[in-house]
mmCIF file as gemmi writes it, N, C-alpha and C atoms, coordinates in Angstrom:
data_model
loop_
_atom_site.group_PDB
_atom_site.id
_atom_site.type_symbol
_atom_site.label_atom_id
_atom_site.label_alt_id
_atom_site.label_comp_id
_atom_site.label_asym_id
_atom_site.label_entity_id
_atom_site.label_seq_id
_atom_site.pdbx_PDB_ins_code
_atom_site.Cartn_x
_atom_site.Cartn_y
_atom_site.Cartn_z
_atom_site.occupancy
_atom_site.B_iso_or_equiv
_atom_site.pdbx_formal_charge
_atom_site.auth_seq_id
_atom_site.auth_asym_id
_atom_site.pdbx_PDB_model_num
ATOM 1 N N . UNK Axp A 1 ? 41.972 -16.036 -3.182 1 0 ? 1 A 1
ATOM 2 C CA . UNK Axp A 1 ? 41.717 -14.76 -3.828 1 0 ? 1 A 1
ATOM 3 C C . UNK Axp A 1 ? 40.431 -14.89 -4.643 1 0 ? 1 A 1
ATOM 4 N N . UNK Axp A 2 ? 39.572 -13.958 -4.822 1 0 ? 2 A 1
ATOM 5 C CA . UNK Axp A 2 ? 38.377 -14.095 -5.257 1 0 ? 2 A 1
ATOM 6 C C . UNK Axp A 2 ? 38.66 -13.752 -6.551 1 0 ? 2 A 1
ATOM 7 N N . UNK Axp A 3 ? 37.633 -14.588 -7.902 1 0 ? 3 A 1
ATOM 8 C CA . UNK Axp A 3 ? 38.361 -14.791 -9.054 1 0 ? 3 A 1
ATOM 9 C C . UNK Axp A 3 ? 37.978 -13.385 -9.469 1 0 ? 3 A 1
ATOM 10 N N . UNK Axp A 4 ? 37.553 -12.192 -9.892 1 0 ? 4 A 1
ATOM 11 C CA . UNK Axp A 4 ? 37.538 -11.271 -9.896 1 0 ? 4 A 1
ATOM 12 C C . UNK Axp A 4 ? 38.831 -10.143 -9.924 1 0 ? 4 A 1
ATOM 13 N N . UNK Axp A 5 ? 39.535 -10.921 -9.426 1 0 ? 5 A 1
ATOM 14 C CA . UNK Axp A 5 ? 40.787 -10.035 -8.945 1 0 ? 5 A 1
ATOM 15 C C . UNK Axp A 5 ? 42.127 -11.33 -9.986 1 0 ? 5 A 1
ATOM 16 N N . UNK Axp A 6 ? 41.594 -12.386 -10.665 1 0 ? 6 A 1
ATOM 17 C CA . UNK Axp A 6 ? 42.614 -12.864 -11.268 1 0 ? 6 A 1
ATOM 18 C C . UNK Axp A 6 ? 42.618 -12.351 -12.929 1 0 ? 6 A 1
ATOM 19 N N . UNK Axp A 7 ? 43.869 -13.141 -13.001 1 0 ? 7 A 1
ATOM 20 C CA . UNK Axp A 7 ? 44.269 -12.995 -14.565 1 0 ? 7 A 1
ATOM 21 C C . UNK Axp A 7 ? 43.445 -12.164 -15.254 1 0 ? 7 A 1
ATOM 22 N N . UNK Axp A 8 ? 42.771 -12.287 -16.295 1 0 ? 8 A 1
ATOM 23 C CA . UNK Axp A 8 ? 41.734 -11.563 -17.528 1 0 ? 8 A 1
ATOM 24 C C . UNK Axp A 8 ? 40.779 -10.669 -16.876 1 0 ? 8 A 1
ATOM 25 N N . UNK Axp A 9 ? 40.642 -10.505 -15.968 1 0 ? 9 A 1
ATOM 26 C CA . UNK Axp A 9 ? 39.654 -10.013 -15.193 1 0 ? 9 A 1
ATOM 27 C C . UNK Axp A 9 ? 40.537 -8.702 -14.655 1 0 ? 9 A 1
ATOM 28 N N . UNK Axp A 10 ? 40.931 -9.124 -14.018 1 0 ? 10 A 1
ATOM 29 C CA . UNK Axp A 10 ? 42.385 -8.076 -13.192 1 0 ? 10 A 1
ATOM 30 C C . UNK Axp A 10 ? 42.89 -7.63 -14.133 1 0 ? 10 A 1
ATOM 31 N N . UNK Axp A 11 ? 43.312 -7.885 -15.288 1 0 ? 11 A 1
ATOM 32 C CA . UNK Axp A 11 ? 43.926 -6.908 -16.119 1 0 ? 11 A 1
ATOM 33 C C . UNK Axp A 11 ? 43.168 -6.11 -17.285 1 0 ? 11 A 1
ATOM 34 N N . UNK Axp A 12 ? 41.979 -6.082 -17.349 1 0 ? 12 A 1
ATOM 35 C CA . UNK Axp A 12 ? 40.795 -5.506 -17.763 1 0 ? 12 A 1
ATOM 36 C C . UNK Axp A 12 ? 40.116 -4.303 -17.195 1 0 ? 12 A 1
ATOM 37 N N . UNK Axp A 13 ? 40.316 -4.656 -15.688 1 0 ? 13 A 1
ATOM 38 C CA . UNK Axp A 13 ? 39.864 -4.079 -14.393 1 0 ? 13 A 1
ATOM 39 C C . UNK Axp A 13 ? 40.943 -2.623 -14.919 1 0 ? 13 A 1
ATOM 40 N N . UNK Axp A 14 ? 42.462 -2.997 -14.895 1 0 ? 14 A 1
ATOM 41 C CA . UNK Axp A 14 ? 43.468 -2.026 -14.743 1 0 ? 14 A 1
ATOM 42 C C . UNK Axp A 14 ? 43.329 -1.287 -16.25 1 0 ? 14 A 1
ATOM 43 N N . UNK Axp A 15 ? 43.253 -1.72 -17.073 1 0 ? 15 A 1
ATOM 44 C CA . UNK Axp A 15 ? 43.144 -1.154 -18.121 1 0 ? 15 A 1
ATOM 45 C C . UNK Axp A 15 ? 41.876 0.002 -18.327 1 0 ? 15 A 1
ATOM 46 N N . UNK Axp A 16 ? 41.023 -0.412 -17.754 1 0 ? 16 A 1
ATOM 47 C CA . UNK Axp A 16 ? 39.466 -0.046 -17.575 1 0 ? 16 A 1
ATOM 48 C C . UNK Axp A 16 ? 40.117 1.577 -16.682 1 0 ? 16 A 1
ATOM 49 N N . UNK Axp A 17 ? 40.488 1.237 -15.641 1 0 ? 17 A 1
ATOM 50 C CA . UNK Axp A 17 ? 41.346 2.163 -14.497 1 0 ? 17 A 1
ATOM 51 C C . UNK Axp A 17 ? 42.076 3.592 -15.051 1 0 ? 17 A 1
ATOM 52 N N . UNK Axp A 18 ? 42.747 2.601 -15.733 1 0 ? 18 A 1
ATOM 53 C CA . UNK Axp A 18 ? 44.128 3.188 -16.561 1 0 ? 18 A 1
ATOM 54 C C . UNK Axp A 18 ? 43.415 4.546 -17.233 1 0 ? 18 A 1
ATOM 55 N N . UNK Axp A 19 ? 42.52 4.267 -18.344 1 0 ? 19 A 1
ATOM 56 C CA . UNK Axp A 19 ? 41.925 4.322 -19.569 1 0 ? 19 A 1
ATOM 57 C C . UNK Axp A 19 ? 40.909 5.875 -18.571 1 0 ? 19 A 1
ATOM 58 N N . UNK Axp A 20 ? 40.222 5.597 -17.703 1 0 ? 20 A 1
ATOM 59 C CA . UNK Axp A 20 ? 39.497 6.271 -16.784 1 0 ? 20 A 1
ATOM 60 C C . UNK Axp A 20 ? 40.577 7.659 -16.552 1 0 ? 20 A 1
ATOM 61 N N . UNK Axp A 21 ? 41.309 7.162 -15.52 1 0 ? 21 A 1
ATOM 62 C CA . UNK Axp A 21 ? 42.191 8.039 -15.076 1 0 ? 21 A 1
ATOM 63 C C . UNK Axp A 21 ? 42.937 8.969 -16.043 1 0 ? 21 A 1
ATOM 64 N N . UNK Axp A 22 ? 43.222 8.475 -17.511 1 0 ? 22 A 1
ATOM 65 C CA . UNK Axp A 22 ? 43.529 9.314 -18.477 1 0 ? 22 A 1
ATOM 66 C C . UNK Axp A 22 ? 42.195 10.533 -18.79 1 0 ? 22 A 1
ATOM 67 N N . UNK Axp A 23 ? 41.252 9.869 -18.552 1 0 ? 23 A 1
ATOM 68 C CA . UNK Axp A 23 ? 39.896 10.926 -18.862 1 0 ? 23 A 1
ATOM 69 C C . UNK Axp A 23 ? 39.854 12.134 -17.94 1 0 ? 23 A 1
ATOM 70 N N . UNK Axp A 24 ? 40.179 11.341 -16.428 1 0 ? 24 A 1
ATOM 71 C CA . UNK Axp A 24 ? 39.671 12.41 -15.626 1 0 ? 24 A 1
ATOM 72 C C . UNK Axp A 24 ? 40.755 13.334 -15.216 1 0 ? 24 A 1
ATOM 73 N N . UNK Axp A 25 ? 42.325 13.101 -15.682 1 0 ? 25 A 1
ATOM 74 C CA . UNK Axp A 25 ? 43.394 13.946 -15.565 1 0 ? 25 A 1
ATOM 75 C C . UNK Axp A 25 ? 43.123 15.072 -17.3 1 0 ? 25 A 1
ATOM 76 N N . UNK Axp A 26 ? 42.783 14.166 -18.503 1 0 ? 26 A 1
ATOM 77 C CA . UNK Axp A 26 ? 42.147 15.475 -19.556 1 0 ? 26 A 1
ATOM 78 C C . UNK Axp A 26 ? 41.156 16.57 -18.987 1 0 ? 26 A 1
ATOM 79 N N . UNK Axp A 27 ? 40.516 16.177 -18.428 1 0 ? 27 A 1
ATOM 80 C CA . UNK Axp A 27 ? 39.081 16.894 -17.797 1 0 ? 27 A 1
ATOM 81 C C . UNK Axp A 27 ? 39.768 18.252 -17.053 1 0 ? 27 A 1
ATOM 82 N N . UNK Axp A 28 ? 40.977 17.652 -16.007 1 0 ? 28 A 1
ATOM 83 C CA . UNK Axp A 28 ? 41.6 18.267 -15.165 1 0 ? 28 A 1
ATOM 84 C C . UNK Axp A 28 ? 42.055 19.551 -15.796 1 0 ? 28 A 1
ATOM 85 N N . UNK Axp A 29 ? 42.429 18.648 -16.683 1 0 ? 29 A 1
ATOM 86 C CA . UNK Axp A 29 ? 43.911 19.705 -17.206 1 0 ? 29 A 1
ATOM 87 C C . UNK Axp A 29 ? 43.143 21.197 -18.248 1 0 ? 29 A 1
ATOM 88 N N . UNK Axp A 30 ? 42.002 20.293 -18.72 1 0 ? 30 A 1
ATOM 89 C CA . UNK Axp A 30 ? 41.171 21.344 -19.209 1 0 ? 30 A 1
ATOM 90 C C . UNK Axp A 30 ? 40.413 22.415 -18.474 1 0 ? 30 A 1
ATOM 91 N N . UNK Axp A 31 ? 40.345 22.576 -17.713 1 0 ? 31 A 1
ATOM 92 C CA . UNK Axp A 31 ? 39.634 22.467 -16.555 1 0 ? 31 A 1
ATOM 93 C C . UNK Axp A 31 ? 40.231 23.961 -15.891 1 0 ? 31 A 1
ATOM 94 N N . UNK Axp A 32 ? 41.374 23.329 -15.207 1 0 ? 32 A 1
ATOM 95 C CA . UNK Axp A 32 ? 42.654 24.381 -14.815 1 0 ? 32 A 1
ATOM 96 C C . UNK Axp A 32 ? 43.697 24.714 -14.987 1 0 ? 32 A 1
ATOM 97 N N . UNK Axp A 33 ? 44.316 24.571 -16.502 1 0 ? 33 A 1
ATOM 98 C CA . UNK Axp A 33 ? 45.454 24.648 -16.797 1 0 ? 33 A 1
ATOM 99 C C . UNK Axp A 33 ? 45.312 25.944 -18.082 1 0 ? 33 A 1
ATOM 100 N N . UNK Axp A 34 ? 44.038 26.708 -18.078 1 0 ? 34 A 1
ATOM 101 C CA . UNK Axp A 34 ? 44.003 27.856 -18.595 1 0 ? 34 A 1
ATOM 102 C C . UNK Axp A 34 ? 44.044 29.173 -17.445 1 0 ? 34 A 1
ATOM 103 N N . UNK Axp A 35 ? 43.759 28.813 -16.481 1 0 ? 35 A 1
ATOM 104 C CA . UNK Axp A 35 ? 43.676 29.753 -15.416 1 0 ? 35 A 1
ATOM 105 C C . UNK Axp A 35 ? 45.559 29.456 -14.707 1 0 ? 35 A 1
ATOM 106 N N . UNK Axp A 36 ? 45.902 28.474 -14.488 1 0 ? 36 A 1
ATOM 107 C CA . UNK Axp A 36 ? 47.227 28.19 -14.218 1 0 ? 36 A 1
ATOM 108 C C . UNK Axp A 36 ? 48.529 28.881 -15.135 1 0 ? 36 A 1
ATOM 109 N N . UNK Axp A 37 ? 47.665 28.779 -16.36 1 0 ? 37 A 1
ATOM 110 C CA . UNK Axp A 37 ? 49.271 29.266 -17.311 1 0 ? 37 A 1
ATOM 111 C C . UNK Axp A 37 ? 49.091 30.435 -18.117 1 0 ? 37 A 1
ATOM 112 N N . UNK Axp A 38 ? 47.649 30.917 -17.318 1 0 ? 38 A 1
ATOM 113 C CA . UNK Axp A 38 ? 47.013 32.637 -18.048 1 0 ? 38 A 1
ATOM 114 C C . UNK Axp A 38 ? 47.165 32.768 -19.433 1 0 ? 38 A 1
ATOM 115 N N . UNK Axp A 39 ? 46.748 31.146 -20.209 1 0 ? 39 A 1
ATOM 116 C CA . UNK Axp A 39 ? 46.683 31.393 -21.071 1 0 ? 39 A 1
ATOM 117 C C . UNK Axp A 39 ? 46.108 30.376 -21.537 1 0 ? 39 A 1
ATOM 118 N N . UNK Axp A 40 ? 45.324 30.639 -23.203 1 0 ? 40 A 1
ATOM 119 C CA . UNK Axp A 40 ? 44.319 29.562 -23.959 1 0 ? 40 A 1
ATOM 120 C C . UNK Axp A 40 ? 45.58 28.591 -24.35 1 0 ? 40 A 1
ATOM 121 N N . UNK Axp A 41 ? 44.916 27.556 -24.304 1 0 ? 41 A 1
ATOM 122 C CA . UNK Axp A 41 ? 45.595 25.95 -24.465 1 0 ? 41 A 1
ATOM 123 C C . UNK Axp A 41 ? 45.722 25.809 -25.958 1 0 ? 41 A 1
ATOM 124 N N . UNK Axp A 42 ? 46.204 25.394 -26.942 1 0 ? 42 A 1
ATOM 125 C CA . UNK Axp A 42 ? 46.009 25.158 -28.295 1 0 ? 42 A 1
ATOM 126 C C . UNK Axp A 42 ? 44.844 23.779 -28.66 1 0 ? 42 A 1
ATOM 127 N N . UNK Axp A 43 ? 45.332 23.971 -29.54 1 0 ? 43 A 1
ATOM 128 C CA . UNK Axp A 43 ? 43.958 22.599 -29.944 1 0 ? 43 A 1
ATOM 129 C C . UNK Axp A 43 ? 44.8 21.327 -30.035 1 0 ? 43 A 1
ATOM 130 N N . UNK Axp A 44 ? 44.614 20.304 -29.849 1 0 ? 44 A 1
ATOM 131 C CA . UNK Axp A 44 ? 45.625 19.213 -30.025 1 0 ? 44 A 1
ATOM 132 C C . UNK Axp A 44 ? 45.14 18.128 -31.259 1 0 ? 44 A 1
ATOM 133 N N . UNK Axp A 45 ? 45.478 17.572 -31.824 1 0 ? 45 A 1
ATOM 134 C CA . UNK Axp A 45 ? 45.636 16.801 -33.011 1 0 ? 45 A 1
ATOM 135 C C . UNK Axp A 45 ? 45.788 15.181 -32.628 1 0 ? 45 A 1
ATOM 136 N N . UNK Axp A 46 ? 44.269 14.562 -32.684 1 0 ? 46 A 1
ATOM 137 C CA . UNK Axp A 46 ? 44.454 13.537 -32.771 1 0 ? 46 A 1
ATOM 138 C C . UNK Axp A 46 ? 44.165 12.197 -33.781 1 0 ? 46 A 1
ATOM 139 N N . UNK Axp A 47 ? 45.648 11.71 -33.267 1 0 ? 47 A 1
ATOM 140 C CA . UNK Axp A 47 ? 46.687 10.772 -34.56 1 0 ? 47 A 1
ATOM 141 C C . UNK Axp A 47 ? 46.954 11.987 -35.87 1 0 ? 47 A 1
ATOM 142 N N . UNK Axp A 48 ? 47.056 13.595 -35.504 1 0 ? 48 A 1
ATOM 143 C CA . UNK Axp A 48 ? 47.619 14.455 -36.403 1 0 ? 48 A 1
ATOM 144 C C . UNK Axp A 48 ? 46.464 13.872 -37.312 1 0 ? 48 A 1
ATOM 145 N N . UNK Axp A 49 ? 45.157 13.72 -37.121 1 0 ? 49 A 1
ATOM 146 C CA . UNK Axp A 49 ? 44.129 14.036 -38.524 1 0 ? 49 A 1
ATOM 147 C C . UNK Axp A 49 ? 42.952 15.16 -37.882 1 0 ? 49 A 1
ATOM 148 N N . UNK Axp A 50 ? 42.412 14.612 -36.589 1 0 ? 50 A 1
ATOM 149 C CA . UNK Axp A 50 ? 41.554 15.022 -35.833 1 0 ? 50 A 1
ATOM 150 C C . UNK Axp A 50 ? 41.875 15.846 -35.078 1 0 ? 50 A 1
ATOM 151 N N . UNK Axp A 51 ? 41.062 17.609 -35.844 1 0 ? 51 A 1
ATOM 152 C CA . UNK Axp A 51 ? 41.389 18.263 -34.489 1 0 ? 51 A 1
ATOM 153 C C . UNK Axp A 51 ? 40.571 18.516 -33.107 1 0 ? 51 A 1
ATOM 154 N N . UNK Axp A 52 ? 41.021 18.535 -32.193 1 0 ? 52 A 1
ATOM 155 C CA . UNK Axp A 52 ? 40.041 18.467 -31.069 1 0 ? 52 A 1
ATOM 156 C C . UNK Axp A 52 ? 40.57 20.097 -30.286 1 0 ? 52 A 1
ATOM 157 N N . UNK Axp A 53 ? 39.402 20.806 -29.865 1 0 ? 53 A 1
ATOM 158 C CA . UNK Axp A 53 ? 39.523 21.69 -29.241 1 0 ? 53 A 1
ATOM 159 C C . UNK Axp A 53 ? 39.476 21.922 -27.456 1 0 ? 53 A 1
ATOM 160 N N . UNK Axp A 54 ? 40.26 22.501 -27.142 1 0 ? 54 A 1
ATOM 161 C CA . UNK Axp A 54 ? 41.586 22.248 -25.733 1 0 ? 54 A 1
ATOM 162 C C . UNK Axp A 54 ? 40.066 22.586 -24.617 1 0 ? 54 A 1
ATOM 163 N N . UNK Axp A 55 ? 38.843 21.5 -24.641 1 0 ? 55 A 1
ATOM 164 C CA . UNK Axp A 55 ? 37.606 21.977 -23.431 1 0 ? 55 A 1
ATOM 165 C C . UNK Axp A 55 ? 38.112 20.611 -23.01 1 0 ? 55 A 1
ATOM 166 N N . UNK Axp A 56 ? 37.38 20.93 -21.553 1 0 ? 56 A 1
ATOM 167 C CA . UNK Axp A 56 ? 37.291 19.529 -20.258 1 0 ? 56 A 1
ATOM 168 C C . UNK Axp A 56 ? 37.025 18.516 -21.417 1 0 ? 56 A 1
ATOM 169 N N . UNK Axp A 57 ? 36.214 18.094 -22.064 1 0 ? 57 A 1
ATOM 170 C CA . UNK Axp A 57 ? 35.405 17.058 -22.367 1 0 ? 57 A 1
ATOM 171 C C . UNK Axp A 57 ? 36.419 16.966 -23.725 1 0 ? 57 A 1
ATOM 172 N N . UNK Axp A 58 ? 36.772 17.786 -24.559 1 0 ? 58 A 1
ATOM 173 C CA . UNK Axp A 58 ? 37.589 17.527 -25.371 1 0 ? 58 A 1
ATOM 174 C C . UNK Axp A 58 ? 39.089 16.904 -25.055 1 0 ? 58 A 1
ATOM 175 N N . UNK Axp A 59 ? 39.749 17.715 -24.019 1 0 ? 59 A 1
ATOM 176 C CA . UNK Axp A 59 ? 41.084 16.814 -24.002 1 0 ? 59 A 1
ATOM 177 C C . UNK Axp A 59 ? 40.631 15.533 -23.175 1 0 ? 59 A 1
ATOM 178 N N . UNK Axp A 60 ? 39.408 15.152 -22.465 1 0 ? 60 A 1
ATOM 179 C CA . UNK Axp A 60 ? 39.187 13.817 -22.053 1 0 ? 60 A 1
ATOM 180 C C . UNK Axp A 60 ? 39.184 12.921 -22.678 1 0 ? 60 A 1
ATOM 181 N N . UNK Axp A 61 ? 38.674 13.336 -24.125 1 0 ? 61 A 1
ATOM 182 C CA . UNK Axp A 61 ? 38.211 11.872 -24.591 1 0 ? 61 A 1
ATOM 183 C C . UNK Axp A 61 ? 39.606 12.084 -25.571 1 0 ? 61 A 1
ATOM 184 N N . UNK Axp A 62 ? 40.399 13.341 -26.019 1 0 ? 62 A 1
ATOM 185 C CA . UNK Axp A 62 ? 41.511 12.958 -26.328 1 0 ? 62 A 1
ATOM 186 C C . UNK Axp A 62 ? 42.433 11.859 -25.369 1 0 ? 62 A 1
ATOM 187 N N . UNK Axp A 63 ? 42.801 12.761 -24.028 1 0 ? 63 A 1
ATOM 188 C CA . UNK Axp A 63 ? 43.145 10.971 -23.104 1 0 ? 63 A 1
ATOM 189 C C . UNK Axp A 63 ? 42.83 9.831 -23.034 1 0 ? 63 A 1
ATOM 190 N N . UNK Axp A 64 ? 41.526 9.471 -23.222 1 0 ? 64 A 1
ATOM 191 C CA . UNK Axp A 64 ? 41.065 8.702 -23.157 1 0 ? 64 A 1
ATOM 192 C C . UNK Axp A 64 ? 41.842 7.625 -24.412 1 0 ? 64 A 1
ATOM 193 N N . UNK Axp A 65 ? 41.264 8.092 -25.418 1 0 ? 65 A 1
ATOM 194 C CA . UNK Axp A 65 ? 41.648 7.603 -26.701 1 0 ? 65 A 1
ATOM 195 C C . UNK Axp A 65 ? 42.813 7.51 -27.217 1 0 ? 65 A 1
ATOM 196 N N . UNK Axp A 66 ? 43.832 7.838 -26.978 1 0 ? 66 A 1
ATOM 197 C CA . UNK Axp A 66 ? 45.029 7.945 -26.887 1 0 ? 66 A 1
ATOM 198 C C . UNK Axp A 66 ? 46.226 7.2 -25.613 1 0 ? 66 A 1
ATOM 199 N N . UNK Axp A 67 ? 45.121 7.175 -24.748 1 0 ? 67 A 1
ATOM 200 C CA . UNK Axp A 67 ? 45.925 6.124 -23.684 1 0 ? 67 A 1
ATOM 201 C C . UNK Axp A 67 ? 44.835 4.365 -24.034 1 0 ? 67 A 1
ATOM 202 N N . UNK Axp A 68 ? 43.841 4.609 -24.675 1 0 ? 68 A 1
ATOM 203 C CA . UNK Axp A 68 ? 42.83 3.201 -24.561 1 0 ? 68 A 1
ATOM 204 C C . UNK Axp A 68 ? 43.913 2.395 -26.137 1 0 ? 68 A 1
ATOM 205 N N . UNK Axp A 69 ? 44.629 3.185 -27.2 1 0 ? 69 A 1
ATOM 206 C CA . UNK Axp A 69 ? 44.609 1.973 -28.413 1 0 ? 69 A 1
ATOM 207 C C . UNK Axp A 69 ? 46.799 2.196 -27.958 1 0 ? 69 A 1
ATOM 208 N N . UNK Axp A 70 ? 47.18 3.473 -26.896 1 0 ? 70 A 1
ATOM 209 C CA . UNK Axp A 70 ? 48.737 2.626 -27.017 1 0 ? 70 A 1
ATOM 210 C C . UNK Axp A 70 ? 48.362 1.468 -25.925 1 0 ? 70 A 1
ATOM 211 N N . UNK Axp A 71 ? 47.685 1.503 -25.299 1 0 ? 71 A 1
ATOM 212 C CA . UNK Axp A 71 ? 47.435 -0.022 -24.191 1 0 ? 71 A 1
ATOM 213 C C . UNK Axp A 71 ? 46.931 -1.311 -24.838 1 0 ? 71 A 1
ATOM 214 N N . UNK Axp A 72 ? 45.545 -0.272 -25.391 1 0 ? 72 A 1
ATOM 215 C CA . UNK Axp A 72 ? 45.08 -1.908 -25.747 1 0 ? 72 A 1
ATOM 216 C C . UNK Axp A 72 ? 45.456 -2.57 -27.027 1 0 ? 72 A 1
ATOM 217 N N . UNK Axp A 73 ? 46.171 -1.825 -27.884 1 0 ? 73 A 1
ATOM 218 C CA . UNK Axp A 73 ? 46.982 -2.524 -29.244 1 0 ? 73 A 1
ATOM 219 C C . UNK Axp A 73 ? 47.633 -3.539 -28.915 1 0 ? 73 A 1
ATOM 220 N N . UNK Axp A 74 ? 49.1 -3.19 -27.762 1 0 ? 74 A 1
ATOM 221 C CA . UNK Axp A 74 ? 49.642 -4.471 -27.482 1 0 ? 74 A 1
ATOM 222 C C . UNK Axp A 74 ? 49.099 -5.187 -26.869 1 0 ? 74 A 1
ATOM 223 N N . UNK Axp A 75 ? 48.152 -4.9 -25.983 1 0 ? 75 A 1
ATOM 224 C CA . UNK Axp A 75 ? 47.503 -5.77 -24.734 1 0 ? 75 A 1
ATOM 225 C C . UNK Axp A 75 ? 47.062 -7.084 -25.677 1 0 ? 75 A 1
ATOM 226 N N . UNK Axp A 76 ? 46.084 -6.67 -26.853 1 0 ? 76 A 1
ATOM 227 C CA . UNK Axp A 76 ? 45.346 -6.913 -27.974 1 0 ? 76 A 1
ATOM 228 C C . UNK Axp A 76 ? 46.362 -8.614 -28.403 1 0 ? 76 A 1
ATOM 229 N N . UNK Axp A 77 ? 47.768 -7.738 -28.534 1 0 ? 77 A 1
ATOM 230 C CA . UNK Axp A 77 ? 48.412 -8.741 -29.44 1 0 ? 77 A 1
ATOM 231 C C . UNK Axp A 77 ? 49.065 -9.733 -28.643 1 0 ? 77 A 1
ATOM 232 N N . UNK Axp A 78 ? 48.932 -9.231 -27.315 1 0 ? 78 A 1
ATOM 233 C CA . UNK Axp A 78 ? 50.04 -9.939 -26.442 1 0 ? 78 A 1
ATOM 234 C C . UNK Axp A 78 ? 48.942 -11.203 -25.939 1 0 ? 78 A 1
ATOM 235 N N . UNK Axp A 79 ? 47.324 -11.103 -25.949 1 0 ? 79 A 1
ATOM 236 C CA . UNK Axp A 79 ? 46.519 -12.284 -25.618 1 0 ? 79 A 1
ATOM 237 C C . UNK Axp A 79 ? 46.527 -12.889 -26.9 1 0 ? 79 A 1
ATOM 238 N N . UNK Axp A 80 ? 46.723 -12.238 -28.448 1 0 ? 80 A 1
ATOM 239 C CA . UNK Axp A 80 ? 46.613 -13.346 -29.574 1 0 ? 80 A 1
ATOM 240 C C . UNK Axp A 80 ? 47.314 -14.384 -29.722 1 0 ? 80 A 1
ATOM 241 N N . UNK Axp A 81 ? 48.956 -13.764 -29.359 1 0 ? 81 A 1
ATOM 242 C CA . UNK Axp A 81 ? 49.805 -14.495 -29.204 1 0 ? 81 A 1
ATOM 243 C C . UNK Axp A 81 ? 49.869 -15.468 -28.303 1 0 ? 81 A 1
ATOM 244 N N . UNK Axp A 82 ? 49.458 -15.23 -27.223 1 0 ? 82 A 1
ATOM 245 C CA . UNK Axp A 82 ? 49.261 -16.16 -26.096 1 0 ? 82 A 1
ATOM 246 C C . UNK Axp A 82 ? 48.506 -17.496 -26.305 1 0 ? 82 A 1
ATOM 247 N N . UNK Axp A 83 ? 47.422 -16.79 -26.711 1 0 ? 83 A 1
ATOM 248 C CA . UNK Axp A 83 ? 46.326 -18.13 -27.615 1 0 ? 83 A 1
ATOM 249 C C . UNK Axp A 83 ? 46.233 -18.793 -28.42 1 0 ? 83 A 1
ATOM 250 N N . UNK Axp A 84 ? 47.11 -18.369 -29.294 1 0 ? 84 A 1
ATOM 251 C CA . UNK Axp A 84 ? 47.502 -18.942 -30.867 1 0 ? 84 A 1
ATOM 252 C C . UNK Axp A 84 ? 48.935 -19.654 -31.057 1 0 ? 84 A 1
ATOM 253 N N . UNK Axp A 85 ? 49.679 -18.866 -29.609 1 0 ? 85 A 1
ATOM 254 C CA . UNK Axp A 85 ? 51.035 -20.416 -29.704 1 0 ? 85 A 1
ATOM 255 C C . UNK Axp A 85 ? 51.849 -20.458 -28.413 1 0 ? 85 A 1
ATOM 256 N N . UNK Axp A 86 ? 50.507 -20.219 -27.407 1 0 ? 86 A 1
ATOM 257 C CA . UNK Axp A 86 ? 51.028 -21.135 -25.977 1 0 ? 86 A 1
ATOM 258 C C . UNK Axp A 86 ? 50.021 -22.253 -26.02 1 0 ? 86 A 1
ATOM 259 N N . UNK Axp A 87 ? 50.872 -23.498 -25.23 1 0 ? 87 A 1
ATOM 260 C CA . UNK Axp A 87 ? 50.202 -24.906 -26.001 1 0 ? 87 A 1
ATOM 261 C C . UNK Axp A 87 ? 49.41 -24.818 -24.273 1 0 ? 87 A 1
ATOM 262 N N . UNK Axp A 88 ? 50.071 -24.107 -23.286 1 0 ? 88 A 1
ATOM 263 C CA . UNK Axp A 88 ? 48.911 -24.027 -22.303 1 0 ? 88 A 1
ATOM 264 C C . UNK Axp A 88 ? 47.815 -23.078 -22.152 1 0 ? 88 A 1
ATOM 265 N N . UNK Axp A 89 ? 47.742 -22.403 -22.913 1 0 ? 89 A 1
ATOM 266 C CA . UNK Axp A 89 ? 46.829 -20.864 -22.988 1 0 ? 89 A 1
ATOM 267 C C . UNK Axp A 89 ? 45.697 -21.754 -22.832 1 0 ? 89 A 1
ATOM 268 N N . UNK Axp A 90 ? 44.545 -21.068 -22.23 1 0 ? 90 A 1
ATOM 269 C CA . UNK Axp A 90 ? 43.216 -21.374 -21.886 1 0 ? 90 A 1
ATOM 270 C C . UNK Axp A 90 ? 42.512 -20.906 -23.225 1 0 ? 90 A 1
């Protein structure tokens, strides 16, 4: 398997993916889900401080940002841990 596709790499790759695909389903939803439900979208609240207003580019980077820190928080803690008290961790 070409190293590209292993461990730290591969799961960077998916996260990277992940993180994407949350953008371009916000985009979507902004997009056509005012013409779908014949009606204006509200504004959404992000982490309830930031308000962001319901355009393509606005609920994207709401997805975005909202699927990038519930992933990468644990992702975050789950390599600290790994490194700091597996006695084989690289």
């Amino acid at each position: 398997m070409p190293a590209r596709l292993e461990g730290p790499s591969l799961v960077v790759g998916m996260y990277a993916f992940i993180v994407s695909f949350a953008g371009v389903a916000g985009a979507l939803i902004g997009t056509f889900a005012p013409d779908l439900l014949g009606t204006e979208l509200d504004p959404v609240a992000l982490f309830g401080v930031l308000e962001i207003q319901p355009t393509p580019v606005g609920l994207a980077v709401y997805g975005m940002v909202t699927i990038a820190l519930l992933l990468g928080v644990p992702l975050a803690l789950v390599v600290y841990v790994s490194n700091r008290f597996d006695d084989d961790a690289v």
